[in-house]
C-alpha positions in Angstrom: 0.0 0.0 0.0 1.3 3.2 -1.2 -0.7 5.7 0.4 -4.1 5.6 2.7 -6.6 8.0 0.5 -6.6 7.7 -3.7 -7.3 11.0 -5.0 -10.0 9.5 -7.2 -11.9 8.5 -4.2 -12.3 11.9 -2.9 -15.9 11.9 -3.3 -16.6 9.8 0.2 -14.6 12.6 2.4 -15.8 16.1 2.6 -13.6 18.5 0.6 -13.7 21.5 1.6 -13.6 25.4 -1.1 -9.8 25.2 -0.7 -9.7 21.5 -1.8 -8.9 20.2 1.8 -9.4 17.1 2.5 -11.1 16.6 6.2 -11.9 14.0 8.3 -14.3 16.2 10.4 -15.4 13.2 12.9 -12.3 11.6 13.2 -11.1 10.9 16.9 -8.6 7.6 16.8 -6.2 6.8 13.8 -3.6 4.0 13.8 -1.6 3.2 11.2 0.8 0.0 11.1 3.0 -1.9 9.2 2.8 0.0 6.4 6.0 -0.5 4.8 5.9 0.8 1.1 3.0 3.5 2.9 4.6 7.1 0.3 1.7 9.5 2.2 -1.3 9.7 3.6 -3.0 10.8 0.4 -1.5 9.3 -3.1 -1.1 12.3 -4.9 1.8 13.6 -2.6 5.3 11.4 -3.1 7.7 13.2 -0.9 7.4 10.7 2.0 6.1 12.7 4.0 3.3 11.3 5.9 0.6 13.6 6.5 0.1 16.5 3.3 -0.8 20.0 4.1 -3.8 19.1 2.4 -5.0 16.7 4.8 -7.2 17.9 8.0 -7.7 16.3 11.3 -9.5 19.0 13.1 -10.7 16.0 15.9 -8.3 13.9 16.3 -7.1 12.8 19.7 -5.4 10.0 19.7 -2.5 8.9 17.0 -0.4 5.7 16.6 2.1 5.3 13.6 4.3 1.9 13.6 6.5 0.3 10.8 6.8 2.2 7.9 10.2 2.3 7.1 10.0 4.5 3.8 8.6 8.3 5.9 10.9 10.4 6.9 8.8 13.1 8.4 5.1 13.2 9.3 4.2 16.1 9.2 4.8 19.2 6.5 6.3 22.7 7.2 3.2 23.8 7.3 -0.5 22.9 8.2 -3.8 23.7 8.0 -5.3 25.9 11.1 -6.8 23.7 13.4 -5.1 20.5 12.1 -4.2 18.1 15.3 -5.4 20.4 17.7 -7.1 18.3 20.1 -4.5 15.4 19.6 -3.4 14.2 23.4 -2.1 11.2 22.3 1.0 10.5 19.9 2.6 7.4 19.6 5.4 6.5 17.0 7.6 3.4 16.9 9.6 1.4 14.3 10.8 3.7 11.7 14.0 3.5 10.3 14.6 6.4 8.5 12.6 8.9 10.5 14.6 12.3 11.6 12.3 14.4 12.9 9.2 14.1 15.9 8.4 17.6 16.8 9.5 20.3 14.6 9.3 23.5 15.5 5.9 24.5 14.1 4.1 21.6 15.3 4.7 23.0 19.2 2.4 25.2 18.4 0.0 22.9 17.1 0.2 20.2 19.7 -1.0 22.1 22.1 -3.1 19.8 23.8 -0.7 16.7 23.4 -0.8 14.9 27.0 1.2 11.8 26.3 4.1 11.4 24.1 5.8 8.3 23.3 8.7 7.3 21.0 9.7 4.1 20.4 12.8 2.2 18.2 13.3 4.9 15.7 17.1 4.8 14.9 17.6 7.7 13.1 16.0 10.2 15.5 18.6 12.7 17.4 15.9 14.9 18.8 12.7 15.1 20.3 11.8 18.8 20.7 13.4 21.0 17.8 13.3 24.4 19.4 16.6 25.8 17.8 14.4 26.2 14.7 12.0 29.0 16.7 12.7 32.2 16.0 9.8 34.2 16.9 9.7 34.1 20.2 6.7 36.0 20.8 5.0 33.8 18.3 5.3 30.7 21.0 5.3 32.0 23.9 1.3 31.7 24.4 2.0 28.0 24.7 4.6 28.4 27.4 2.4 25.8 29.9 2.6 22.8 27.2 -0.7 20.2 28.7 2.2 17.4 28.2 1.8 14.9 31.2 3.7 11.4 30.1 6.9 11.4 28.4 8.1 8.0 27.0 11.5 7.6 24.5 12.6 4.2 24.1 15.5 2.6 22.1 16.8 6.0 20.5 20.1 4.8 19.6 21.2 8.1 18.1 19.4 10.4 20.7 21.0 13.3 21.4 19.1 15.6 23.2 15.4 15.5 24.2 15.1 19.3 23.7 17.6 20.3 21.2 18.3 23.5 23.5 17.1 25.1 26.8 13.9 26.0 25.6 13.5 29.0 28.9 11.6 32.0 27.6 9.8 30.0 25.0 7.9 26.5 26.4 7.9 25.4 29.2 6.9 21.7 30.8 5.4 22.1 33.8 2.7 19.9 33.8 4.7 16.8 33.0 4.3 13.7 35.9 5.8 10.7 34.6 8.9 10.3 32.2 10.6 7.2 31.2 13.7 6.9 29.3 15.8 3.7 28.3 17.9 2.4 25.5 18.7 5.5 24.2 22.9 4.5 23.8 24.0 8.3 22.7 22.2 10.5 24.9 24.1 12.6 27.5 22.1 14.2 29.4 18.3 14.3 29.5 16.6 18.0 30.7 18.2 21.4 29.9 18.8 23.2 33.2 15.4 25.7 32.5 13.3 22.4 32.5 14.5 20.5 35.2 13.6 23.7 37.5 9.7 23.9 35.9 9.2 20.4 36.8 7.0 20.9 40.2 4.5 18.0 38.7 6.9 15.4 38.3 5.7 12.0 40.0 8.2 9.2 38.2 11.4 9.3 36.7 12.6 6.4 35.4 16.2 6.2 33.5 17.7 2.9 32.0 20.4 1.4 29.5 21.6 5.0 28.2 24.9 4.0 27.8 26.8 7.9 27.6 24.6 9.5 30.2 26.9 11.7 32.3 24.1 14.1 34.0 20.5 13.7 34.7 20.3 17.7 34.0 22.9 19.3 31.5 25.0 22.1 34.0 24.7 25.6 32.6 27.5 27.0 31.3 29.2 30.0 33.6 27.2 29.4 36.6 28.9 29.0 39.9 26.3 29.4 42.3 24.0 26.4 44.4 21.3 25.1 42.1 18.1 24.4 43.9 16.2 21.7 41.9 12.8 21.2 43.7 10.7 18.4 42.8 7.7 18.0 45.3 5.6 15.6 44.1 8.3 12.9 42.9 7.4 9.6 44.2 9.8 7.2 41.9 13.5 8.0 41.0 14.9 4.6 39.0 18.3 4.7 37.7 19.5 1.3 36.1 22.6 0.9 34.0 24.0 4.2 33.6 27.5 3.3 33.4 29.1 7.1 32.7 26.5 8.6 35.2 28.4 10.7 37.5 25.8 13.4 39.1 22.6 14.6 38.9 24.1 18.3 38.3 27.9 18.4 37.5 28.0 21.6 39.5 26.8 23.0 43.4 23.3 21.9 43.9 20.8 21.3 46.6 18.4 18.9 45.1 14.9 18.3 47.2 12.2 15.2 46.9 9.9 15.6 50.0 7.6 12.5 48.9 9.8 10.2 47.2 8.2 6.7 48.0 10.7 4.2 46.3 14.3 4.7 44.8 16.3 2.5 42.8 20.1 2.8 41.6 21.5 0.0 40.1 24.9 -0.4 37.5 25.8 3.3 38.3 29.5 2.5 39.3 30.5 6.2 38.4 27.8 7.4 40.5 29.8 8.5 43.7 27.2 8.9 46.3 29.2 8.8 49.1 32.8 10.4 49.8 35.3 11.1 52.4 37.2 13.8 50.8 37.8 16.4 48.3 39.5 13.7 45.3 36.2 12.2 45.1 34.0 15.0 45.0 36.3 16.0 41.9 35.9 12.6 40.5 32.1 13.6 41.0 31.5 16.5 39.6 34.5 17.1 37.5 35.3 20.4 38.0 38.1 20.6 40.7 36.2 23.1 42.8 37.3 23.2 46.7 33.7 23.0 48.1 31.6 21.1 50.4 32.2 17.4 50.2 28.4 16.6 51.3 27.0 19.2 49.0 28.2 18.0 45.7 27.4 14.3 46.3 24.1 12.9 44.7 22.1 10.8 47.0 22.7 10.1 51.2 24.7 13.0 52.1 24.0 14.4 55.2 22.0 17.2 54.0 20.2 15.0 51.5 16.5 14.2 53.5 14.2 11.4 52.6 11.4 11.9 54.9 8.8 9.4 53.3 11.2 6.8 51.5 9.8 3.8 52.3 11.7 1.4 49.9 15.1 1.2 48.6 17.2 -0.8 46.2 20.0 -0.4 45.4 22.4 -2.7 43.3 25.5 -3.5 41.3 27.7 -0.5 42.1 31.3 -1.7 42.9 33.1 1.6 43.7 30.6 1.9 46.6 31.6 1.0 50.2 29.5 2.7 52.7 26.2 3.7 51.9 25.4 6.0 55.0 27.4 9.1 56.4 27.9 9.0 59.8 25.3 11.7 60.3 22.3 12.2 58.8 19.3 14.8 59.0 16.5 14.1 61.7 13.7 12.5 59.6 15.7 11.3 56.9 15.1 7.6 55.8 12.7 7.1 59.0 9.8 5.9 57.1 12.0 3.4 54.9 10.6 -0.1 55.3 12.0 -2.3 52.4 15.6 -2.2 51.7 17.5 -4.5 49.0 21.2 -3.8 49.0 22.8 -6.7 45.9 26.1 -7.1 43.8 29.0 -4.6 45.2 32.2 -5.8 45.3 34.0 -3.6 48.1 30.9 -2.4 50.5 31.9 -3.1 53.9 29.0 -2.0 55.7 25.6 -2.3 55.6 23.9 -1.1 59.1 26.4 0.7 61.3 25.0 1.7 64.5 23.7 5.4 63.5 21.5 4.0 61.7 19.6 1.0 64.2 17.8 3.8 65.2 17.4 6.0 61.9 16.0 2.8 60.3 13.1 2.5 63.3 10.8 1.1 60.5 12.4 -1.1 58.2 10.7 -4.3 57.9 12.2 -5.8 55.2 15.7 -6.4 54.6 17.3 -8.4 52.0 21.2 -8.4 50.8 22.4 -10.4 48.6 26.0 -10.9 46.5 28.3 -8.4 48.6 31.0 -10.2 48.5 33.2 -8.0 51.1 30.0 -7.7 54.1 31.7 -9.2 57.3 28.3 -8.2 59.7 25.4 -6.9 59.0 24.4 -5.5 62.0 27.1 -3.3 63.7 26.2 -3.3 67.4 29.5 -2.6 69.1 30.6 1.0 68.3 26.8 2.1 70.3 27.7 3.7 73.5 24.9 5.5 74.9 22.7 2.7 75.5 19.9 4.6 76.7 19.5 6.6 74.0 19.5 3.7 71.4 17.5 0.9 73.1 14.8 0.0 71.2 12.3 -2.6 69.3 13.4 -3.1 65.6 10.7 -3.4 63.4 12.8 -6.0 61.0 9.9 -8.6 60.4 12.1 -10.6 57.4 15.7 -11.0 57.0 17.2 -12.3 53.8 20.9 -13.4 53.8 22.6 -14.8 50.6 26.0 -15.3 48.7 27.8 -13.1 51.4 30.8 -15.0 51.3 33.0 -13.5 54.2 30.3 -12.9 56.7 31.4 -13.9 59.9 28.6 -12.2 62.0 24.9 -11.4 61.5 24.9 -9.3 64.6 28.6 -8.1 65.3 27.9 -8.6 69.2 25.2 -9.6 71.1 22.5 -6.8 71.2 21.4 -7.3 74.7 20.1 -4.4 76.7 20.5 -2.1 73.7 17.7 -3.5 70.9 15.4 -6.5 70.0 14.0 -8.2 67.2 11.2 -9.3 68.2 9.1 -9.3 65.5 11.3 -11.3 63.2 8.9 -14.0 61.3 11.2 -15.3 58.2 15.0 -15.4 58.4 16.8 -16.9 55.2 20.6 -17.4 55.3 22.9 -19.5 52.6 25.6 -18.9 50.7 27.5 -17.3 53.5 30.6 -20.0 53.7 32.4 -17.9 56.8 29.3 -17.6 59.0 29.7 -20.0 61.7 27.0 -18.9 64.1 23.5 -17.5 63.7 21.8 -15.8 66.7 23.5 -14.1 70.0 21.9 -15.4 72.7 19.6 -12.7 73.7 18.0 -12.7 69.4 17.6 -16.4 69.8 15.4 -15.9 73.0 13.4 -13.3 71.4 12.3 -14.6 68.3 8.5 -15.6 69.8 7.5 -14.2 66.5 9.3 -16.8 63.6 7.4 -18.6 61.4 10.0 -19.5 58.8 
């Protein structure tokens, strides 16, 4: 099939004086597999998928998959009204595809709620806005009604918005973005959108191969950067090998109601430090600052007051996660924590944080192949201030191969674990004892 309307079968649309082809009624259009597919009407071969003859004044929802021959869909120009009330745009599977959302077409998509890209391997942008040059001409759409943001196996992405868009669109109203496989991208928001982003509720960001930066630093600026975003509930960051920081320069960054958080195969991602060469390695810019200020996640002014589950895995340069001081509040909520695959961590719960963790219920760690104890009872000295109940209900052990100790002495006097009910411990080839005396007599509460 070379195109979707023959010209000599115009008499069962409406055509309008200027010979427009409309599809007044119109509300849902899918088009697939369409290989040989030249355009949307015959009498235009420029592979361009939609002529600016064509009119979709209606339309709300659009999915176009497999056709290898377009290279754009849409023309420099269209008709007024055209796509106005789409909210839904999916496209997937096109080979030789360049270009999403040119520059004209912000304008038009003005309603566009949910955005998703998908396996197009010739794509290196999302959002052209190099190409706008009025800028009074776009700045009525500042507040873009985007809300879902979804770019899949990009393999030549390189940049979501081809440049800061500040003072022309903003994309405030955005909630949930997801972005994996996309091997050339280096850093996903421009500085101007990052800030805007008070509606955020998940960010998800795996297999991108040459991220460096969650958001791109702006050139010349020396000051702290405050990135604010209050309603984020989900952070994942999985295999981002060249990730390094979330800002490569001084920044504060706040997430009052982030629920769940997970890092995995971020080995460049240095978290935690102890002095000035690794906050250089961090944020690679030399600077004689703060060492806690600079580092990404679990510094000691980083606060998670409603975290309630963590993973985080495969990260060999890693080995502590906590400070040795944390912010009142921070992590107390946490109740699920999954710590897997690091090489050189050495410590999993030093006693700071028996009491910091008053909640977690669940704890699970797995492949660490340098854990001696999991439970670090022995540097506590004020033993009023620390005695108390832990709320650990189950306690999953395995592959830790030089673990000597579950608890590094017995907690006695200083805190229970009474409401244990499933403990599950293998693979640990130096353990030679389970239970102190004083958890063994405790455990009223095991089932398994």
């Amino acid at each position: 099939m070379s195109a979707i309307v023959a010209i000599e079968r115009e008499e069962e649309i409406e055509v309008n004086s200027d010979d427009n082809i409309m599809f007044a009624n119109l509300q849902s259009l899918r088009l697939r597999n369409l290989l040989k597919l030249k355009g949307f009407l015959s009498v235009v071969d420029s592979l361009v998928l939609f002529n600016g003859k064509v009119v979709f004044p209606n339309l709300e929802e659009l999915e176009i998959k497999c056709m290898d021959s377009m290279k754009m869909i849409w023309p420099d120009q269209l008709i007024l009204d055209s796509f106005c009330k789409l909210e839904n745009l999916t496209v997937s599977n096109f080979t030789n595809l360049t270009n999403i959302l040119p520059s004209n077409m912000l304008r038009t998509l003005q309603n566009l709620k949910h955005l998703k890209i998908d396996s197009c391997g010739s794509i290196e942008e999302v959002f052209d806005i190099q190409r706008t040059n009025n800028v009074e001409e776009t700045h009525d759409i500042a507040a873009t009604e985007l809300r879902s943001l979804k770019l899949i196996n990009l393999g030549k992405l390189k940049h979501v918005w081809s440049m800061d868009p500040q003072g022309i669109i903003t994309f405030a109203k955005l909630r949930k973005i997801e972005i994996g496989g996309c091997s050339s991208l280096k850093s996903v928001f421009p500085t101007s959108v990052a800030k805007a982003l008070m509606q955020l509720e998940e960010l998800e960001i795996n297999d991108c191969a040459m991220v460096e930066e969650i958001v791109a630093k702006e050139e010349g600026i020396e000051t702290t950067t405050l990135f604010e975003f209050p309603q984020l509930k989900t952070l994942i960051l999985r295999n981002l090998p060249e990730l390094k920081s979330f800002y490569q320069g001084k920044h504060i960054l706040e997430c009052p109601l982030l629920n769940y958080l997970h890092i995995s195969k971020c080995d460049k991602l240095k978290i935690f430090g102890s002095n000035k060469e690794s906050v250089e390695e961090t944020n690679g810019l030399g600077h004689d600052v703060d060492v806690i200020q600079d580092l990404f996640f679990f510094g000691e002014k980083v606060v998670f007051p409603n975290l309630e589950e963590l993973e985080i895995k495969c990260m060999d340069s890693m080995k502590m996660i906590w400070p040795d001081q944390l912010i009142l509040d921070s992590f107390c909520k946490l109740e699920n924590l999954t710590v897997s695959n690091f090489t050189n961590l050495t410590n999993i719960l030093p006693p700071n944080m028996l009491r910091t963790l008053q909640n977690l219920k669940h704890l699970k760690i797995d492949s660490c192949g340098s854990i001696e104890e999991v439970f670090e009872i022995q540097r506590i000295n004020n033993v009023e201030e620390t005695h108390d109940i832990a709320a650990t209900e189950s306690l999953k052990l395995i592959n830790l191969g030089k673990l000597k100790h579950v608890w590094s002495m017995d907690p006695q006097g200083i805190i229970t674990f009474a409401k244990l009910r499933k403990i599950e411990i293998r693979g640990c080839s130096s353990l030679k004892i389970i239970f102190p005396t004083s958890v063994a007599k405790a455990l009223c509460n095991l089932r398994s």
